[in-house]
Structure formats: C-alpha cells, structure tokens
DSSP file (Angstrom, degrees, kcal/mol; ACC not computed):
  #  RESIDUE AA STRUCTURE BP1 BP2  ACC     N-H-->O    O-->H-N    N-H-->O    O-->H-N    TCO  KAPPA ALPHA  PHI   PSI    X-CA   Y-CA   Z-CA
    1    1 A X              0   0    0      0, 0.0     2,-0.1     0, 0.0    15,-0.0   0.000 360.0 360.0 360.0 -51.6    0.0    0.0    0.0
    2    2 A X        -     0   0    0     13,-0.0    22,-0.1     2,-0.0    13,-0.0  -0.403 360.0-103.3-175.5 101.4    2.7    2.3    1.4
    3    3 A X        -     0   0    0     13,-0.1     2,-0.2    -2,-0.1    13,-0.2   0.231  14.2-166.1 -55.3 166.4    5.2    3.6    3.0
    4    4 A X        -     0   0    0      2,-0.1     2,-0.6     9,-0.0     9,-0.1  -0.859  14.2-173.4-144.2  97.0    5.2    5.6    6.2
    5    5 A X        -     0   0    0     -2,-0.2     2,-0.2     9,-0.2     9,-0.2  -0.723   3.8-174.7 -98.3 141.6    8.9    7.5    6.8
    6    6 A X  E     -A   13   0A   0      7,-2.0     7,-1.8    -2,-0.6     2,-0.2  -0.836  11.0-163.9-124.9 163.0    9.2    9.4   10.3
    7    7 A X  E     +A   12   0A   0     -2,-0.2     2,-0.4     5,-0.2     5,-0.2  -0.756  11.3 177.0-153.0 102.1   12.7   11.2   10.1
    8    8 A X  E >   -A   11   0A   0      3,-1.2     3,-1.4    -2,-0.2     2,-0.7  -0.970  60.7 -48.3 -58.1  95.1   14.1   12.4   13.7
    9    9 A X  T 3  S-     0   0    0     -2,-0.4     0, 0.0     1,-0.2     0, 0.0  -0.732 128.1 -28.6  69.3-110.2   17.8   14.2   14.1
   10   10 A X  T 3  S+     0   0    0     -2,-0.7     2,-0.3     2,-0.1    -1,-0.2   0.323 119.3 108.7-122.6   0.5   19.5   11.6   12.1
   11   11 A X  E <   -A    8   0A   0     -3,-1.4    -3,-1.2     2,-0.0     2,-0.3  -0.631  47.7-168.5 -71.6 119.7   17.0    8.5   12.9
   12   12 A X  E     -A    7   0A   0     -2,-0.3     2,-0.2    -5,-0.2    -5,-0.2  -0.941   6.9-163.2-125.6 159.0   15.0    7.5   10.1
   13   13 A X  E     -A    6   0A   0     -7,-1.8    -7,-2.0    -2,-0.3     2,-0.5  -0.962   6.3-178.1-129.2 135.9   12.0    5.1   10.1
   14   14 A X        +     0   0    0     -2,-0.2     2,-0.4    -9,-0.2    -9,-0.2  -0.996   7.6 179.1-126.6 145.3   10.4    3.4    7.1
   15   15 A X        -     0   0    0     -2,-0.5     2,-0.2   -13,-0.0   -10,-0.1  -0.899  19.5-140.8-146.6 132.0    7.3    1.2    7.6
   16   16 A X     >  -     0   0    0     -2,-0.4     4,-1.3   -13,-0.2     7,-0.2  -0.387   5.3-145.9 -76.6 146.0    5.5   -0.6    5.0
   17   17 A X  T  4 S+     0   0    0      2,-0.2     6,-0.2    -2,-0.2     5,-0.2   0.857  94.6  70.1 -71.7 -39.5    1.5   -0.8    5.2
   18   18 A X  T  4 S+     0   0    0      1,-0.2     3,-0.3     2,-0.1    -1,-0.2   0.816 112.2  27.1 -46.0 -48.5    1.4   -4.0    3.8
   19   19 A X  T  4 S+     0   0    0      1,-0.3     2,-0.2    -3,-0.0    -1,-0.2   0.614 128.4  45.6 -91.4 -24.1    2.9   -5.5    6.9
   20   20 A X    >X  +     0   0    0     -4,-1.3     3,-0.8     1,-0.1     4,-0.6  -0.678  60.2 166.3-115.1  77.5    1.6   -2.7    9.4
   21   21 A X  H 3>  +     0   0    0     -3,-0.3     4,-0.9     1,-0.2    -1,-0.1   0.410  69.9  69.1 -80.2  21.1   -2.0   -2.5    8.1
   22   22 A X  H 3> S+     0   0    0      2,-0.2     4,-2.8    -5,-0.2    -1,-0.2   0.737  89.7  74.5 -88.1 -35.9   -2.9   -0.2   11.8
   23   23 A X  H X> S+     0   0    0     -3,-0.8     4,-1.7     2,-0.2     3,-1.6   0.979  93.5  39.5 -35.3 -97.8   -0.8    2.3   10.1
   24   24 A X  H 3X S+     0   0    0     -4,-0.6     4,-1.6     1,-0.3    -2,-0.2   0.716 113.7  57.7 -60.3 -30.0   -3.2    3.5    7.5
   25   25 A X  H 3X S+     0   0    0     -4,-0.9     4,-1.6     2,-0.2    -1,-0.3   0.780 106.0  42.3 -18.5 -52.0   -5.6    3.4    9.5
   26   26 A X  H <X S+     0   0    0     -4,-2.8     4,-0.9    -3,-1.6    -1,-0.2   0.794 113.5  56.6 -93.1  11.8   -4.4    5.4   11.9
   27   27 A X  H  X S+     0   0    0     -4,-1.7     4,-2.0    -3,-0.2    -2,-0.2   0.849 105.4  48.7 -72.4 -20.7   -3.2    7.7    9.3
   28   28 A X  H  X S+     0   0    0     -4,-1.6     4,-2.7    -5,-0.2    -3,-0.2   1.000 106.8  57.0 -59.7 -74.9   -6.4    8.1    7.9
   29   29 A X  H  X S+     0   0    0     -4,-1.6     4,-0.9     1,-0.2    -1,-0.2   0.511 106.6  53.7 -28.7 -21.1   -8.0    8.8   11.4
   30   30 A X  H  X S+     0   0    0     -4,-0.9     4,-1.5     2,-0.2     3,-0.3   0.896 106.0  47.5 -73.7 -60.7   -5.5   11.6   11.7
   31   31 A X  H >X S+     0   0    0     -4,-2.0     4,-1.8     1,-0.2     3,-1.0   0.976 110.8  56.9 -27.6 -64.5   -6.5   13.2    8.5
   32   32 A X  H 3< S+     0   0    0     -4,-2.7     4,-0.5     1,-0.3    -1,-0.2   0.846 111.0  38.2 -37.8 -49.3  -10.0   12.8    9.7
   33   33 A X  H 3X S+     0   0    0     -4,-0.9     4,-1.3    -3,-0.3    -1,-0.3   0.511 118.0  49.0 -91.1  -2.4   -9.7   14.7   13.1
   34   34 A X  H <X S+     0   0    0     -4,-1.5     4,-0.7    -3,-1.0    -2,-0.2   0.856 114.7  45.7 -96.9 -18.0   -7.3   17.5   11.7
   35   35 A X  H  X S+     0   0    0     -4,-1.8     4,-0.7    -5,-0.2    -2,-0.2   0.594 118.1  43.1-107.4 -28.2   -9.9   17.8    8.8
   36   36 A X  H  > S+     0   0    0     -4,-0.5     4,-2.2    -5,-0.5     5,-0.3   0.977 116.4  55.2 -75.4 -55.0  -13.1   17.8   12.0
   37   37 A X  H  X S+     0   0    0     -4,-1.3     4,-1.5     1,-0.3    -2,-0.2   0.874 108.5  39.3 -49.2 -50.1  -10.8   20.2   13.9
   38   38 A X  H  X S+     0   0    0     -4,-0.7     4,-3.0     1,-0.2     3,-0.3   0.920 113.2  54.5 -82.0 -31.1  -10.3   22.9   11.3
   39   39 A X  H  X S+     0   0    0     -4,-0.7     4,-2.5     1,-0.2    -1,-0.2   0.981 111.3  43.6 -72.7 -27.6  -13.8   22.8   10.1
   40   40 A X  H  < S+     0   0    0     -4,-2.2    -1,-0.2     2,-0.2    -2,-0.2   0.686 117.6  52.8 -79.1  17.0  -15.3   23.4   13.8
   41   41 A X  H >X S+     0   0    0     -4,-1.5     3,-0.9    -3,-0.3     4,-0.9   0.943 110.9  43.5 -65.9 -51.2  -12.2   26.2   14.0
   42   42 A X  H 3X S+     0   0    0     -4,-3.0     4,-2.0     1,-0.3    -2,-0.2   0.765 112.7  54.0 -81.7 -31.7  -13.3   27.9   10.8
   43   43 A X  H 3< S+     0   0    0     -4,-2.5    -1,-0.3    -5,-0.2    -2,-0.1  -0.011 113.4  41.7 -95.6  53.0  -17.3   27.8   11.9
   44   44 A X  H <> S+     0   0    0     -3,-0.9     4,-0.9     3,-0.1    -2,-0.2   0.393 109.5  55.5-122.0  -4.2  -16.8   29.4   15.0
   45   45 A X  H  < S+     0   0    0     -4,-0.9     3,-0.4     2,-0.2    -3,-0.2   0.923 116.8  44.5 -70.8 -76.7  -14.3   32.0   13.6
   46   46 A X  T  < S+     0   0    0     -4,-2.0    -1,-0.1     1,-0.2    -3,-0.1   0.759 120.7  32.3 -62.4  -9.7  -17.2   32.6   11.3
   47   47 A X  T  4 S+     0   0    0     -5,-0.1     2,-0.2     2,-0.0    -1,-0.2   0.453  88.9 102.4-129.9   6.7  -20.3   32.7   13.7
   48   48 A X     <  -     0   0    0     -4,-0.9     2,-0.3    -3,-0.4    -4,-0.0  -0.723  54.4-163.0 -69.8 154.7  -18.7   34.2   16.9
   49   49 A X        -     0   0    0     -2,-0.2     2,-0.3     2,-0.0    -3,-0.0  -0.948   8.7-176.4-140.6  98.5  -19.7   37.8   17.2
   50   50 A X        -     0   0    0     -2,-0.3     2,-0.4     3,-0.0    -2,-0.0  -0.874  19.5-140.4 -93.0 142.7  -17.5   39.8   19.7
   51   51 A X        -     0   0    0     -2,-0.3     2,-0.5     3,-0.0    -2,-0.0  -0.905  12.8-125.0-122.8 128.3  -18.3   42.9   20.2
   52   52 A X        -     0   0    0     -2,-0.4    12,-0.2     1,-0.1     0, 0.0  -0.598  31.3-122.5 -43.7 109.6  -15.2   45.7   20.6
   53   53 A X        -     0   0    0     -2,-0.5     2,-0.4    10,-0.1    10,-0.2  -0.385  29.5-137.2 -62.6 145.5  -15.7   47.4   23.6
   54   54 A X  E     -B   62   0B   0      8,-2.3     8,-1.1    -3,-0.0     2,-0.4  -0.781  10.6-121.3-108.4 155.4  -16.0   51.2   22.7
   55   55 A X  E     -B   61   0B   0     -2,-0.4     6,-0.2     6,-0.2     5,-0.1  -0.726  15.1-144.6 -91.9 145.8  -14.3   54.2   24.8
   56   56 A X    >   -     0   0    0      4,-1.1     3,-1.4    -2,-0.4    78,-0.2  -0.153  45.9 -87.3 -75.3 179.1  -16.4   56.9   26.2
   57   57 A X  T 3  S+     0   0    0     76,-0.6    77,-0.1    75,-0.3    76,-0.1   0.777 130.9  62.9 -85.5 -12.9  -14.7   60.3   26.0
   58   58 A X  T 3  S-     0   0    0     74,-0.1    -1,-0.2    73,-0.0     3,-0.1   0.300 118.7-107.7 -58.0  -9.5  -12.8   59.8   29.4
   59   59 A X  S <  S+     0   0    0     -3,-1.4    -2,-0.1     1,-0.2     3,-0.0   0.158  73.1 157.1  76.2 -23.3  -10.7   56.2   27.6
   60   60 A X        -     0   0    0     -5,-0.1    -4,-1.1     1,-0.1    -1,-0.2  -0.041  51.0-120.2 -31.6 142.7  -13.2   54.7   30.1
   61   61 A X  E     -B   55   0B   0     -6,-0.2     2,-0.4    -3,-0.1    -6,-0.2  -0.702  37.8-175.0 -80.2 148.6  -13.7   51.1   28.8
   62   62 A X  E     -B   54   0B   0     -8,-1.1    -8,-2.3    -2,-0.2     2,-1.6  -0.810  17.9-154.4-154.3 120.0  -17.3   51.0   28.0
   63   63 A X        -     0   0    0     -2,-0.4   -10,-0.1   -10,-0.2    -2,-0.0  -0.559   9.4-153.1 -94.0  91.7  -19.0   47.7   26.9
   64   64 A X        -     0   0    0     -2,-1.6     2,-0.2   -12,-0.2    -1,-0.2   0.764  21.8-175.3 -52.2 -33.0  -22.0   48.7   25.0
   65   65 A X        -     0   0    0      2,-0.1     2,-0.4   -14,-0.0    -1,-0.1  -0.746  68.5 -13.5  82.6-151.1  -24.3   45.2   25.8
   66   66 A X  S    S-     0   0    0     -2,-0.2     2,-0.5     2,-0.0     0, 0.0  -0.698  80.5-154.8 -82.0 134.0  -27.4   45.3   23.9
   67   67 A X        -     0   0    0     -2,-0.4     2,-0.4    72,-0.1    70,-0.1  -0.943  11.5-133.9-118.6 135.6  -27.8   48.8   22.7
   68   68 A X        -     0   0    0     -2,-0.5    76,-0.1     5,-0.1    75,-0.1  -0.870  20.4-174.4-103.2 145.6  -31.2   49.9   22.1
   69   69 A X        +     0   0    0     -2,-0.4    78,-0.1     5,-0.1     5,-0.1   0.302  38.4 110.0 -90.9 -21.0  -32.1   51.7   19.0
   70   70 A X      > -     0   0    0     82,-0.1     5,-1.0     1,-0.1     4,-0.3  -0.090  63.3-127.9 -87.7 173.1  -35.4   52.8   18.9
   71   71 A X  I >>>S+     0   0    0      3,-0.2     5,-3.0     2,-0.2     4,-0.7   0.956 108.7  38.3 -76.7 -65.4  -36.6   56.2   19.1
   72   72 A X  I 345S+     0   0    0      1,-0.2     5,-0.1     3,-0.2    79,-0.0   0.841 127.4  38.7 -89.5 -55.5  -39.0   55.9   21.8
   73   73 A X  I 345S+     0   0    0     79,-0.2    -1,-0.2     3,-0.1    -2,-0.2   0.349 131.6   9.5 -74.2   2.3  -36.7   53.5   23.7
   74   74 A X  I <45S+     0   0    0     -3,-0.5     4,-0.4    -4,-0.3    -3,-0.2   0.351 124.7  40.2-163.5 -34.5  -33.4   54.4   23.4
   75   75 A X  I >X<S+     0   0    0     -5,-1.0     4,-3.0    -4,-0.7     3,-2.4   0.879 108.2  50.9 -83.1 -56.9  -32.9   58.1   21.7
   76   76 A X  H 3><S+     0   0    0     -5,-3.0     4,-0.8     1,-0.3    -4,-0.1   0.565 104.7  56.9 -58.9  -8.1  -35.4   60.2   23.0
   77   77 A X  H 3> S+     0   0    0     -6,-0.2     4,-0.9     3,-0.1    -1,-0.3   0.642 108.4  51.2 -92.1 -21.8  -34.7   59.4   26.6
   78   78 A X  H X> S+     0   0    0     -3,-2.4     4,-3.3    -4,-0.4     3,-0.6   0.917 108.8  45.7 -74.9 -37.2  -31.3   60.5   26.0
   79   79 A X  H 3X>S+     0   0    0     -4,-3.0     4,-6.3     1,-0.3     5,-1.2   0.999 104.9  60.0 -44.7 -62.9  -31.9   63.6   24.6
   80   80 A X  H 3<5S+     0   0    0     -4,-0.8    -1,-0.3     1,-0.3    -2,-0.2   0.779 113.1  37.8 -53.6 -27.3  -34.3   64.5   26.9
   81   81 A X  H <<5S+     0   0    0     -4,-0.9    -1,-0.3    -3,-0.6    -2,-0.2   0.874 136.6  21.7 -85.1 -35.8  -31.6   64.2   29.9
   82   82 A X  H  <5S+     0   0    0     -4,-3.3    -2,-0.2    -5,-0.1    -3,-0.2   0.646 135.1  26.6 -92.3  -8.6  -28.6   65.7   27.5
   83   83 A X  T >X5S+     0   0    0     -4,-6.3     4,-2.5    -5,-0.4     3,-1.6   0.824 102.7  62.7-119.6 -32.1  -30.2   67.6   25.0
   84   84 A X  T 34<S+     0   0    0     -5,-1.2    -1,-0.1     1,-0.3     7,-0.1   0.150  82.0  77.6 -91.0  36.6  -33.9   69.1   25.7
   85   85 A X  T 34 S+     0   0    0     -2,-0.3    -1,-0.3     2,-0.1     3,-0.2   0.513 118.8  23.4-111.1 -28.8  -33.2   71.8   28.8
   86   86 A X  T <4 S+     0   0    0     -3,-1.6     7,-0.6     1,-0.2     2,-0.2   0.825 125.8  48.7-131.1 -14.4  -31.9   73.7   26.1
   87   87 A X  S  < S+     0   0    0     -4,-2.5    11,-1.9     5,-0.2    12,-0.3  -0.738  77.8 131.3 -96.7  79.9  -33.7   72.4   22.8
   88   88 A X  S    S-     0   0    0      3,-0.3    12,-0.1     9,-0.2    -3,-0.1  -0.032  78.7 -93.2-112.0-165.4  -37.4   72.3   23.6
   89   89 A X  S    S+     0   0    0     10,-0.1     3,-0.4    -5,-0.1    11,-0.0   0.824 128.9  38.4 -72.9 -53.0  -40.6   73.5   22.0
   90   90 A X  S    S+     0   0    0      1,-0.2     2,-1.5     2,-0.0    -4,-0.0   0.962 122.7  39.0 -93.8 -65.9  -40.1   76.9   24.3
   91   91 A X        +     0   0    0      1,-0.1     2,-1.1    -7,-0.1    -3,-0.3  -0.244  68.5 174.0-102.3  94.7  -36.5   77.2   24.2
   92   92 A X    >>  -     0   0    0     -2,-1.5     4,-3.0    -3,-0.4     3,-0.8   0.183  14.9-163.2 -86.8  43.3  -35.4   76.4   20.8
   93   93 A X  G >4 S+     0   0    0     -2,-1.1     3,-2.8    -7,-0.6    -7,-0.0   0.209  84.0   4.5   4.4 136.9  -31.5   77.2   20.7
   94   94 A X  G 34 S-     0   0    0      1,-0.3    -1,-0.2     3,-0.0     3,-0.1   0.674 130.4 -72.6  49.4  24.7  -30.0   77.5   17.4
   95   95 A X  G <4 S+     0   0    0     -3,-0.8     2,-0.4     1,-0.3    -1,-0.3   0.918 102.9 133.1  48.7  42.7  -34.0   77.1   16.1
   96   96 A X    <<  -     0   0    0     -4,-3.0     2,-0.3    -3,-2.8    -1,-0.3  -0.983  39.8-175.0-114.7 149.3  -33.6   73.3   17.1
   97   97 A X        +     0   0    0     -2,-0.4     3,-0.5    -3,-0.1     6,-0.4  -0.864   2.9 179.8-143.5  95.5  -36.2   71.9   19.1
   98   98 A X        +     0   0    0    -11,-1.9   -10,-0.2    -2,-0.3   -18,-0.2   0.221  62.0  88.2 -69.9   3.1  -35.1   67.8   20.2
   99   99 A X  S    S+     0   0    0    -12,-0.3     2,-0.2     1,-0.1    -1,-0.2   0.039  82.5  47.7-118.8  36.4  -38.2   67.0   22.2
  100  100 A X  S >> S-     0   0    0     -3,-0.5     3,-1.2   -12,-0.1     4,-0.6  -0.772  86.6-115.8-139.8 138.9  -40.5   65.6   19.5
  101  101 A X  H 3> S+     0   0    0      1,-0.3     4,-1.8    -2,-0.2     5,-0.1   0.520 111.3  60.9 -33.9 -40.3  -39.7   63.3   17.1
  102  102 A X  H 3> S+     0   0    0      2,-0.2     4,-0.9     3,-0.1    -1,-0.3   0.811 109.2  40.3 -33.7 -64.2  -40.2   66.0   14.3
  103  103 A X  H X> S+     0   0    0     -3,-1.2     3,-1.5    -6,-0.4     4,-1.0   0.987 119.2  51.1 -69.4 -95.7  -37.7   68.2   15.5
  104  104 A X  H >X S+     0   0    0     -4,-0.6     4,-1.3    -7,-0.3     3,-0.8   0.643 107.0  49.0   8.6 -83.8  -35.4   64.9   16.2
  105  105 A X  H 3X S+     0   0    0     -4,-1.8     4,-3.5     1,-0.3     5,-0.2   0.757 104.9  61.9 -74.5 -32.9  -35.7   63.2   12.7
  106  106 A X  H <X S+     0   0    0     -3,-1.5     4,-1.4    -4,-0.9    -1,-0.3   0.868 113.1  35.0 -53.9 -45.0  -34.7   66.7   10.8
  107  107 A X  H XX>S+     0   0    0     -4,-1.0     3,-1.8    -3,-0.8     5,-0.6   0.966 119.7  51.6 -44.5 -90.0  -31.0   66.9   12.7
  108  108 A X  H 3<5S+     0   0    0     -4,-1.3     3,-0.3     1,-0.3    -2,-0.2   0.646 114.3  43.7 -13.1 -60.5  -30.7   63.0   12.5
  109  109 A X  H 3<5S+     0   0    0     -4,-3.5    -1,-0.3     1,-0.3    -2,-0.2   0.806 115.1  44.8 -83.9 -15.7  -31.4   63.2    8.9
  110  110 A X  H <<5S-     0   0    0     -3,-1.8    -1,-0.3    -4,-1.4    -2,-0.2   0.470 111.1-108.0 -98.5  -1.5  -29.1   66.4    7.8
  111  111 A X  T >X5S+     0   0    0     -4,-0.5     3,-0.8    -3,-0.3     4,-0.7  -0.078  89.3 107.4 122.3 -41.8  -26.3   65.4    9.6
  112  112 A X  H 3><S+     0   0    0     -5,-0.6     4,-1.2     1,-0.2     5,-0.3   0.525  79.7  56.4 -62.3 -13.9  -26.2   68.1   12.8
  113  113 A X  H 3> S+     0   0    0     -6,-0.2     4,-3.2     2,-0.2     5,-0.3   0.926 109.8  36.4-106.7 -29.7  -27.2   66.0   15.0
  114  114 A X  H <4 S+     0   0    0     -3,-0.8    -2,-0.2     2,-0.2    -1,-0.1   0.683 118.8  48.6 -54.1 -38.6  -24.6   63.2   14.7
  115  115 A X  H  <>S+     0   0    0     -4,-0.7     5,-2.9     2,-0.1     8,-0.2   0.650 116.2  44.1 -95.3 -20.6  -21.4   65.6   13.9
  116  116 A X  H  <5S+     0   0    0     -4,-1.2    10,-2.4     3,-0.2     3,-0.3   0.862 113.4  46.8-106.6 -22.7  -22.3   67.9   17.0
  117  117 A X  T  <5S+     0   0    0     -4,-3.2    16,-0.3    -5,-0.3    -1,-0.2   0.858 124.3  43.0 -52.6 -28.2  -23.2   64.6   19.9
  118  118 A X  T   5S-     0   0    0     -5,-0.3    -1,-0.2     2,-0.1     3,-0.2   0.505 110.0-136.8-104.4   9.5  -19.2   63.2   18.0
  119  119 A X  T   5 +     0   0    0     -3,-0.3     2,-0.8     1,-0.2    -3,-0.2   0.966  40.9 170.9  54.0  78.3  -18.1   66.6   18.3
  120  120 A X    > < -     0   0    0     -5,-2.9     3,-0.8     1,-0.1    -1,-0.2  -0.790  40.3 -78.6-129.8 111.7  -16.5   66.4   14.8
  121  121 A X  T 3  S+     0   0    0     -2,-0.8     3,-0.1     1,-0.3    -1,-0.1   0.256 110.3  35.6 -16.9 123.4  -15.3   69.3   13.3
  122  122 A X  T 3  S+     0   0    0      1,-0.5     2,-0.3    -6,-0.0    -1,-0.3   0.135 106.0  75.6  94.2 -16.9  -17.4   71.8   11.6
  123  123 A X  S <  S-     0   0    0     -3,-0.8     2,-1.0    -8,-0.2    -1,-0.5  -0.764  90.7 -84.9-133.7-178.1  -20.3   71.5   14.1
  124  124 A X        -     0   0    0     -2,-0.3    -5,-0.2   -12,-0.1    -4,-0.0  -0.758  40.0-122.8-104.6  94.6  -21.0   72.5   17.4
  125  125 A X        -     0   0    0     -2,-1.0    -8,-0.2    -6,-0.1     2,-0.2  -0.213  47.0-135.7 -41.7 130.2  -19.7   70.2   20.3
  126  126 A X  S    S+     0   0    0    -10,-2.4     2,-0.4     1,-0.3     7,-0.1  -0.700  75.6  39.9-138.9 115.0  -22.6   69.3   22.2
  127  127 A X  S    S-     0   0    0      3,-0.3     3,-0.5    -2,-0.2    -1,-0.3  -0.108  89.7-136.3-110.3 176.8  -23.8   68.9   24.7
  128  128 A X  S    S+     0   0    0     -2,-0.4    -2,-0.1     1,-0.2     3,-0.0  -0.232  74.7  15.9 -84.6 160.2  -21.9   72.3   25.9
  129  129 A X  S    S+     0   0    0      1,-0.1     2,-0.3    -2,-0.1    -1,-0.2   0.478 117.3  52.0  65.6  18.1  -20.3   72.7   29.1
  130  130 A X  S    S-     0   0    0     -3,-0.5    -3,-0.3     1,-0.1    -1,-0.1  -0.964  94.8 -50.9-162.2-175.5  -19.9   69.0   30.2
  131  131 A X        -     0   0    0     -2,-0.3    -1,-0.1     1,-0.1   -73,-0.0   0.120  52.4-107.0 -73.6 157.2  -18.5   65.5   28.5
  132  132 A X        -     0   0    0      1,-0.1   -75,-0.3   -75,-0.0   -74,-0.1  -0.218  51.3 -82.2 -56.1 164.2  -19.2   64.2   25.4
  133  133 A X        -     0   0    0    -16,-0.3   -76,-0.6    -7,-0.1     2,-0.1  -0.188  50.6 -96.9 -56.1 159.6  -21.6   61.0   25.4
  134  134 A X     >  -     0   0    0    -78,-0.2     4,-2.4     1,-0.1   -78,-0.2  -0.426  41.1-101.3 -66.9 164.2  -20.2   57.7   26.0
  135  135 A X  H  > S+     0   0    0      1,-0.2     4,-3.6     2,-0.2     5,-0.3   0.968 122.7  55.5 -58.8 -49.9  -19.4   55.8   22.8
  136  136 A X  H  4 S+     0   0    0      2,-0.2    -1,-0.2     1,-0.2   -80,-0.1   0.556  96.3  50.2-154.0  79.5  -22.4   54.2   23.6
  137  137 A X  H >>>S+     0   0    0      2,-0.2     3,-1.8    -3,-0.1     4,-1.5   0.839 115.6  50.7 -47.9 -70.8  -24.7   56.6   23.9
  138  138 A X  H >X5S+     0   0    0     -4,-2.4     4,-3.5     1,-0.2     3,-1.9   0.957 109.8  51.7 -45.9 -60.5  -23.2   57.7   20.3
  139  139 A X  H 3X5S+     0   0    0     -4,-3.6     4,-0.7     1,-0.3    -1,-0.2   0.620 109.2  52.8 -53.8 -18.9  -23.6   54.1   18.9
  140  140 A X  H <45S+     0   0    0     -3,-1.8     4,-0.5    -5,-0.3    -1,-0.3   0.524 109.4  39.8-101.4 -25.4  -26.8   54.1   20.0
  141  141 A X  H <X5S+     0   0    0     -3,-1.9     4,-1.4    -4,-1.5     5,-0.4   0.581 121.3  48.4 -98.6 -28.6  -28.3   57.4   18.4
  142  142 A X  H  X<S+     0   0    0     -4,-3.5     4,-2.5    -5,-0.5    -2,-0.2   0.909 105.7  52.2 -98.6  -5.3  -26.4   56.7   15.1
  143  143 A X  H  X S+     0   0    0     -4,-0.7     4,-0.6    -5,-0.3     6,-0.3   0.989 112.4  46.3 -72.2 -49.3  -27.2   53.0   14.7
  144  144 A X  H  4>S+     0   0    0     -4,-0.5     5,-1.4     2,-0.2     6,-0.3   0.738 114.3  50.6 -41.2 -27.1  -31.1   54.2   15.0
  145  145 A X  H ><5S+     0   0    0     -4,-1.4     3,-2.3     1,-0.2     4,-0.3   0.905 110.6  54.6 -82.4 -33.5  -30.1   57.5   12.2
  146  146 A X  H 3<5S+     0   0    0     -4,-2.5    -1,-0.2    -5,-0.4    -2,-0.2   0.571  98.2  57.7 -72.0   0.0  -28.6   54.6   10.1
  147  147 A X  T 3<5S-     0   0    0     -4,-0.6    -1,-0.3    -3,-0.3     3,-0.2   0.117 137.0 -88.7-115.0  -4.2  -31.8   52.9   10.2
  148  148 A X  T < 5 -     0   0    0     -3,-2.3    -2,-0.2     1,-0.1    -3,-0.2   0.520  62.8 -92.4  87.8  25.1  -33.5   56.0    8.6
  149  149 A X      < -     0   0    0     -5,-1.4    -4,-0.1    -4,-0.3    -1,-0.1   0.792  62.7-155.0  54.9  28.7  -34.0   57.4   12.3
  150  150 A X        -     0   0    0     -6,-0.3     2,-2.5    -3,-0.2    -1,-0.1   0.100  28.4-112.2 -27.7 133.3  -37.7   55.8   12.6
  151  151 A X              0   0    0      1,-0.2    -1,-0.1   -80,-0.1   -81,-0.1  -0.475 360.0 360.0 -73.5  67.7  -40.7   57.0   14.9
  152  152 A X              0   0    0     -2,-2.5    -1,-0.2   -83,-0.1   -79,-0.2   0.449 360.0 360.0-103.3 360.0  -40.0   53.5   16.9
C-alpha cells in the first residue's frame, strides 16, 4: 500500500503498510480529526460575534451590551436628559427643538445631529459645558439615524 517514513535528528523510520495494516488506519484517522478540527475552528471563527468594547470620552472602557435603537426606547430618553433643557418647543437654541420626534428626525437626517453629539469638526460640540456621550450613547443614536431614524 505504502510507505510511512518518520525522520528524527538523524534516525530515520520506514514502515510498510502492507505488513503494518494499523498504520493507515491510523493515518487516515488523523487526517479525519485535523480535517473535524479545522472545520469546527473555521465555523466558530465565522459565527462568533465579539463585540469591541467602545471608549467613552474619558478612555473609560465601556461595553456597550445590547444597545437599544429605537426612538421611543433608546434616543429620546437620552436627549431629553442631555439635549432638551436647552432644545425644547419653548426654548429652541440654534432654532432646534429635540423633544419631538419631528424636530429629532430633521437633525438626524441632515447630519447636525450626529457631527455635533461626536463633536466632529465643523459643528458645534454638544452637549456644551460638560463631557461628550459615551461611545455608547453615540452608537446608539447613530445606529437608530442609520436605520432611517424611525418613529419606533
């Protein structure tokens, strides 16, 4: 059937199959489990999902979890503690008004609202006078704008 040569330092081994048929056998069984091994390696390489921890604006480590998305659940209750003391129906700063979804979806959708929460040059750090959001807090208002910033 075959030979099988093992080669160690200056030791060599030859062994015929014919006379050792337990050989191919267990060479096949090795093939078999290096061939089982790599395929569950490669599907959990492909269906783990790790999530990057994101930094706040302190380098704080900050491990988002489940971030909610929704409007109703997840933006608008941040705004209203960072954003609506000073963009409201009655005081509408910079003619923005963040405490109705109306107001909301116009920012979201032109860009202001995204560039001035990431502070990003060209816009207006907000919120003023205290730290930026966490990352996410941010991750969490722009996955909901990327989502076409739904009344959810």
């Amino acid at each position: 059937m075959g030979i099988l040569k093992l080669y160690h330092d200056n030791i060599s081994i030859e062994i015929e199959f014919k006379k050792y048929p337990f050989i191919h056998l267990m060479k096949t069984t090795v093939k078999l489990s290096l061939i089982v091994a790599f395929s569950i390696t490669a599907f959990l390489v492909v269906t783990c999902k790790h999530e990057i921890p994101l930094k706040d604006g302190n380098n704080n480590s900050d491990t988002c979890g489940t971030i909610v998305s929704t409007y109703s659940g997840g933006v608008a209750p941040l705004l209203t503690t960072y954003c609506t003391k000073c963009h409201n129906a009655t005081t509408t700063r910079a003619g923005i008004d963040l405490s109705a979804y109306d107001g909301v979806k116009t920012v979201a959708l032109n860009g202001r609202l995204l560039g001035s929460i990431k502070q990003a040059t060209g816009y207006k750090p907000m919120p003023p006078g205290t730290t930026k959001l966490t990352g996410c807090q941010i991750r969490q208002i722009e996955k909901w704008v990327s989502a076409g910033a739904i009344n959810n």
